[in-house]
C-alpha positions as CSV (number, residue, x, y, z in Angstrom):
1,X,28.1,-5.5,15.6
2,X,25.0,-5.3,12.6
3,X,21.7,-5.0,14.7
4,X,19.1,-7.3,14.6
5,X,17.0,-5.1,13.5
6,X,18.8,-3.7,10.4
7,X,19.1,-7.7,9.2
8,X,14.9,-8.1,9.4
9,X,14.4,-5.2,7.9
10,X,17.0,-5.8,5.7
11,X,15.5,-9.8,4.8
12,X,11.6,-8.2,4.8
13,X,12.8,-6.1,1.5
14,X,14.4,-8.9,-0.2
15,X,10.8,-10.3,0.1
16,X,9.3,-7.7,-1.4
17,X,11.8,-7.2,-4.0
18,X,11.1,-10.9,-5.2
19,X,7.7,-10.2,-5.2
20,X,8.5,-7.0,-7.6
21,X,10.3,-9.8,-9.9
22,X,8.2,-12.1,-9.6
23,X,5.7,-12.1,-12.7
24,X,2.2,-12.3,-10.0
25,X,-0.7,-10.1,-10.0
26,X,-0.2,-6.0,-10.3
27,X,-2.3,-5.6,-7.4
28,X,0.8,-8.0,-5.0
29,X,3.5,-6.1,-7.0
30,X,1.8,-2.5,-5.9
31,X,1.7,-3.6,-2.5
32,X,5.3,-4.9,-2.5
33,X,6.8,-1.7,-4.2
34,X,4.8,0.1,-1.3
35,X,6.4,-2.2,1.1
36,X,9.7,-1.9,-0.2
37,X,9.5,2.1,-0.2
38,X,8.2,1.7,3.4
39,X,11.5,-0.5,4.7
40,X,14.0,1.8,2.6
41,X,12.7,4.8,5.2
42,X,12.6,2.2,7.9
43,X,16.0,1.7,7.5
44,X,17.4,5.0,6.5
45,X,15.6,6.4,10.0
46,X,17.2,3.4,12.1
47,X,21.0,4.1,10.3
48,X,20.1,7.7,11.6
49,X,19.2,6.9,14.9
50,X,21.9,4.8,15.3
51,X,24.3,7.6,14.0
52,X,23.0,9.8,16.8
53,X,21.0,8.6,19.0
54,X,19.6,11.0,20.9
């Protein structure tokens, strides 16, 4: 059973990967690297927790 949590965080850096792609403003594609950086810990720390959770 994937939690629900793993899938949003999962779907939220899609977004900002598309936003990377996407050929916009530097200023939405700093944010979205920022973003994408910021759910890759998200999820590494939730994987963890859910390897031990203590």
């Amino acid at each position: 059973m994937i939690d629900p949590n793993i899938i949003i965080i999962i779907l939220l850096g899609l977004l900002c990967f598309y936003f990377i792609i996407h050929p916009q403003s530097s200023e939405r594609r700093k944010w979205a690297i920022g973003g994408l950086i910021f759910m890759m810990v998200l999820l590494g720390v939730r994987v963890n927790y859910l390897q031990n959770p203590y």
